[in-house]
N, C-alpha and C positions, 0 to 999 in steps of 0.2 A: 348514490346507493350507500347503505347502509352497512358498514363491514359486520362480516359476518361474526367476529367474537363479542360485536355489540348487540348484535339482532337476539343471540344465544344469550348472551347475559341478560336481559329487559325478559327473556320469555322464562327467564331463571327466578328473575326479581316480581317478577309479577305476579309468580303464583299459580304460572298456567301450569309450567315445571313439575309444581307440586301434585296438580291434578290428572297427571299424564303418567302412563307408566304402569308397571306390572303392580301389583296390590300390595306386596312383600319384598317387592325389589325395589333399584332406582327410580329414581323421577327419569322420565323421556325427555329430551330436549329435541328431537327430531323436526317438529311440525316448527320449528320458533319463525319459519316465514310467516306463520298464519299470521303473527303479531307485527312483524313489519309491515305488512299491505294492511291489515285493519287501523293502525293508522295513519296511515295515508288516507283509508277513505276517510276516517272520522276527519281527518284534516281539510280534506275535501270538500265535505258535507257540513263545517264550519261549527263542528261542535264542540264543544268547551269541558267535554269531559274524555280522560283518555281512552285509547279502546282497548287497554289495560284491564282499566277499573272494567268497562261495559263486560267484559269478557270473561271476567273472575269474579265480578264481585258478588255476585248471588252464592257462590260459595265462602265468600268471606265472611255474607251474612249468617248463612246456617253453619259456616262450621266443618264443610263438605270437605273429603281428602278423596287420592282416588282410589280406585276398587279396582284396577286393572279389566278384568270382563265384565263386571257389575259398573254401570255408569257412578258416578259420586252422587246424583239424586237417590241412586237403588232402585228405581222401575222399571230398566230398562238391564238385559244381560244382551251378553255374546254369545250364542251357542254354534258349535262344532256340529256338521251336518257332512253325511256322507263324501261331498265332492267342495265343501267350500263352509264358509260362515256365513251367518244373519242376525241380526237384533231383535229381537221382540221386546214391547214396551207391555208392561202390566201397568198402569198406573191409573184407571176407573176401577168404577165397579165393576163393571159390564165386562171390561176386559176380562177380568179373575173370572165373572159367570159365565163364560162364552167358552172356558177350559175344558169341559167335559165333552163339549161338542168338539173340539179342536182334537183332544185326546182319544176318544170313543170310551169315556168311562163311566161311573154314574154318578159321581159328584168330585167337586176338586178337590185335589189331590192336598195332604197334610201340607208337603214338601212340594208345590208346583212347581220351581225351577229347576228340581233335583228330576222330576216326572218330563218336564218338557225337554231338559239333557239327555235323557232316557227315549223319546222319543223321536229326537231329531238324526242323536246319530248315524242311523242308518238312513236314514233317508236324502234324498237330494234336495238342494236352497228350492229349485223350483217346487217342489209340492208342498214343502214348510212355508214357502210365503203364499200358494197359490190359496193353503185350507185357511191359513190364519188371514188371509186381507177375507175371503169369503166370511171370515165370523167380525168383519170391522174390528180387528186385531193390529194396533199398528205392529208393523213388520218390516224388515229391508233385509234383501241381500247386499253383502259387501261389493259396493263398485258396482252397481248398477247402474246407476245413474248419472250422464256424461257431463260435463260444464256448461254449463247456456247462458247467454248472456239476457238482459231484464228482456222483458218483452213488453213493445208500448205500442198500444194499436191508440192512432187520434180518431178521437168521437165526438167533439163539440169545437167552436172557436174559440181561437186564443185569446189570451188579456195582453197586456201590456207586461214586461217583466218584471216578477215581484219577489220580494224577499218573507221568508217564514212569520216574519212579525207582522200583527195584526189579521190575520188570516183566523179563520173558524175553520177547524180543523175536527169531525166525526169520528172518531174510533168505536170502530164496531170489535174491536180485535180483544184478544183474551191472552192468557199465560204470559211470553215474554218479548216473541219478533217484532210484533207490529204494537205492543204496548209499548216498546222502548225507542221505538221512531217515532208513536206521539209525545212520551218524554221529553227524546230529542227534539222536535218539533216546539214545545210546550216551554223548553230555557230556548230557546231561539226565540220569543217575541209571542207565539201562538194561541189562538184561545182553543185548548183542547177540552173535547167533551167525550168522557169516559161514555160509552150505551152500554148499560147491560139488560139479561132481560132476568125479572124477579125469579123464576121458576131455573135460569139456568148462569147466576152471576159468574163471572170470573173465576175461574177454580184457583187461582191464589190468593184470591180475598179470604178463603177459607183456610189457608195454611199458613206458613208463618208470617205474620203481619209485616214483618220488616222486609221483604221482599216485595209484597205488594203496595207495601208506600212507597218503596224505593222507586216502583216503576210509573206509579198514576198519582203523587201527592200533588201535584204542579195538576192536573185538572180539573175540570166540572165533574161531578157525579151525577149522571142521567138512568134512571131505571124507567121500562118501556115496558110493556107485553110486542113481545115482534110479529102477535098475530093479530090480537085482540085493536092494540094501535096502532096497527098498521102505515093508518094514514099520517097520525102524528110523527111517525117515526120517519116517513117521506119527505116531508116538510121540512125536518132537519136537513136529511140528506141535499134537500132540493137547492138551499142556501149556504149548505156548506163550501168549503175552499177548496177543500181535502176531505176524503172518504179513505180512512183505511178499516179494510176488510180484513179479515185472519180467518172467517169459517169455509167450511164448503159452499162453493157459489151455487151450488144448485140448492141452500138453503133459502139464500136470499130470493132467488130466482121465483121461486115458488111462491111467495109474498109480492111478488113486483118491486122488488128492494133492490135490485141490482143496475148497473151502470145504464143500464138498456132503459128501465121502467122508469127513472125519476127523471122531473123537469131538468132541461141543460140551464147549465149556466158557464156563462165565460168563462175559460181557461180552468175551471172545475179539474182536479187531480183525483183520480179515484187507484189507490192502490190496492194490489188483489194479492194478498200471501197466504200459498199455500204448502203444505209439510212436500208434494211430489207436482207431476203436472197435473192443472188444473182441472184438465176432463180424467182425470185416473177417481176423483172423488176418495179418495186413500186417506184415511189419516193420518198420521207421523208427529211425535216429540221431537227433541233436540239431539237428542241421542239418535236415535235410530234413523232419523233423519241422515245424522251427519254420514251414519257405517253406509248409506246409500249411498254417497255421494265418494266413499272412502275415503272421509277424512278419520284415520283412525292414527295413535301410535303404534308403538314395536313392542312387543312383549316380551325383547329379548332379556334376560336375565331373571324369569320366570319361573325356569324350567322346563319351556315348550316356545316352540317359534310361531305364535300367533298373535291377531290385532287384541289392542287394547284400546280402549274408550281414550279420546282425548278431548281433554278440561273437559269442563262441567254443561252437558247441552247444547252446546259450541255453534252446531249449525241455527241456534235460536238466536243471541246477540250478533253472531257477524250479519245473520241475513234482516236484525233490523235495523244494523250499520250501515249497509248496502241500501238500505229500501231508501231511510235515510236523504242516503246520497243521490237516490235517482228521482225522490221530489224534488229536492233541490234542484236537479238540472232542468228537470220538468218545468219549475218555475222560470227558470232562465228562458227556455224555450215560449213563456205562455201559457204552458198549461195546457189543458182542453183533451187530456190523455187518461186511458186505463192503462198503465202498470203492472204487470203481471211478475211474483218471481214465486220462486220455488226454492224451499231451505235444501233442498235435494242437492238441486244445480249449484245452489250457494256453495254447498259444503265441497261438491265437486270441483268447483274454481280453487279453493283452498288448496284442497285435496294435489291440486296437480301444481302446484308451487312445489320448488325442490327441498328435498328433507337434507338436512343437518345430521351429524353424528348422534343417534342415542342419551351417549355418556357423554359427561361432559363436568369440569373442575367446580362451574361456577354454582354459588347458592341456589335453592332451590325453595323458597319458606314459603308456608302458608300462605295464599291469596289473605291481602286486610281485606277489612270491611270497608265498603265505601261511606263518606261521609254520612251523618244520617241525616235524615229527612224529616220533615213537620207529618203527623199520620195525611193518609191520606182520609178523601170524604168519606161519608157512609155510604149506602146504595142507596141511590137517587135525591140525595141530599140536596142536590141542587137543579131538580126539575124546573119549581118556580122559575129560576135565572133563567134555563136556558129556554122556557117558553118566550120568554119575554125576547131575550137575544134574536130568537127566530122570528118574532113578531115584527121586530125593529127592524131585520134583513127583508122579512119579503116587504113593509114599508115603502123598505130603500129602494126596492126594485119596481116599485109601483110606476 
């Protein structure tokens, strides 16, 4: 085991320190297990970068400090409600047009989180999360959500046991959890193939670039219609190694895109990551994710004894540290498995690791920037290749 003034110093030095904690006060050192067990899994799961950098460094790219109740992204706050707290996530469109109905007013408000503060306090976490999940508003109350371990139901037979390199690996997944396990996957040996679909790409291909090359340069760039080619889009799936999924499964479902509809293939790994459980159909950030699962700091020295957001989106890199780690065994085992987790439950594993003191002597700087990276592709840069890739696989299978 790790002594505890080393575990406290690493979560000082890394930046997560800096991210944790009241807006105007100290840095929190409370949560610094979260950094001992994420590496161990990275160690685990044989990845060669540390879970450090995976856990900060999107803040080291943009820049990000923290906000105490305002996440360090900023789209996500903490608000104060009658009998407890909850998170609410702004960060679409739809979210911000979905406010008037959420509020009962007749158009959004100048100030919306000054209006949504205004409206929550009286009221109880259960009818703030019950009106905002009803408008597909991500939302959590604090500590909702228990610890649970992966979930792996087997659906096809096994291979022989394999290691991450040379493997075709599918990412259907977007933003950070399940793009950063094809990452990881992708310096392990992997040939990873970004899908997006033209009408709805990656919403951090549109924000700061260096975040989204950080997490998809190391792949193929695939653009699809998910309705229109359907079929082509099965045909990957059907030959791939690895499927990781990140949307609501009742999207794919509804195309015949899901683990159930495509042709099996030996020891095939199809991973399923969702923000809550999977039949909730709930949407969820990282943020709001994590206050589910109550992985929050202390906000002692504030001026008020409530949670604070801790590091940057948190429950998005540990759970796709975690995902990660449970291909890998998946592989050991053969394969032949759907994988199910939840950044919810992620966050709550964390969550119930024991907190450290608050305060504490040791530094506290800025998360760096992780090395940088060659850009990544454009959208669908490289469809040609991976036709052809596919053509090669079902060949093979002839």
């Amino acid at each position: 085991m790790v002594p505890v003034t080393s575990v406290v110093a690493q979560w000082g030095s890394s930046g997560l320190a800096c991210l944790t904690g009241p807006r105007d006060g100290p840095p929190d050192f409370s949560r610094a297990n979260i950094l001992d067990r994420a590496e161990r899994i990275a160690t685990a799961a044989g990845t060669e970068t540390s879970a450090a950098t995976l856990l900060a460094g999107r803040a080291g790219l943009l820049g990000l400090t923290r906000g105490g109740q305002i996440s360090a992204g900023g789209a996500t706050r903490l608000l104060a409600s009658r009998d407890g707290w909850c998170a609410l996530t702004l960060s679409r469109p739809d979210d911000v047009a979905a406010l008037p109905a959420l509020l009962l007013v007749d158009e959004v408000p100048v100030d919306p989180w000054s209006a949504l503060q205004l409206w929550a306090a009286p009221r109880p976490v259960s009818e703030i999360t019950e009106r905002a999940g009803l408008l597909d508003i991500p939302v959590a109350a604090l500590g909702e959500t228990a610890a649970a371990p992966v979930r792996i139901r087997q659906t096809g037979s096994r291979s022989p046991t394999r290691a991450p390199a040379g493997l075709l690996v599918a990412d259907l997944s977007s933003m950070w959890a399940g793009p950063l396990c094809g990452q990881l996957l992708a310096r392990a040996g992997a040939t990873v193939v970004k899908v997006e679909s033209p009408r709805r790409p990656d919403g951090t291909r549109g924000g700061n670039r260096a975040f989204f090359d950080w997490m998809n340069s190391a792949k193929l760039a695939y653009c699809i219609d998910f309705d229109r080619q359907a079929d082509e889009l099965r045909e990957l799936l059907a030959v791939s190694d690895v499927v990781i999924e990140g949307s609501r499964p009742a999207a794919l479902a509804r195309r015949r895109l899901g683990p159930d509809d495509v042709a099996p293939r030996t020891g095939r790994i199809w991973l399923r990551i969702t923000g809550h459980d999977e039949h909730s159909g709930r949407p969820a950030f990282g943020d709001d994710a994590a206050v589910a699962g109550g992985l929050v700091g202390s906000g002692i020295g504030a001026g008020f004894d409530g949670p604070v957001f801790c590091g940057d989106a948190i429950a998005d890199p540990l759970t796709g540290l975690e995902a990660t780690l449970a291909v890998v065994e998946s592989l050991s085992r053969g394969g032949g498995e759907v994988i199910q987790l939840s950044m919810a439950a992620v966050a709550a594993t964390y969550a119930a690791l024991p907190t450290a003191a608050s305060a504490s002597p040791h530094p506290a700087p800025a998360p760096p920037a992780p090395s940088t990276t060659t850009p990544a592709a454009g959208l669908g840069a490289d469809n040609d290749h991976v036709r052809r890739l596919v053509a090669e696989r079902r060949c093979l299978s002839c």
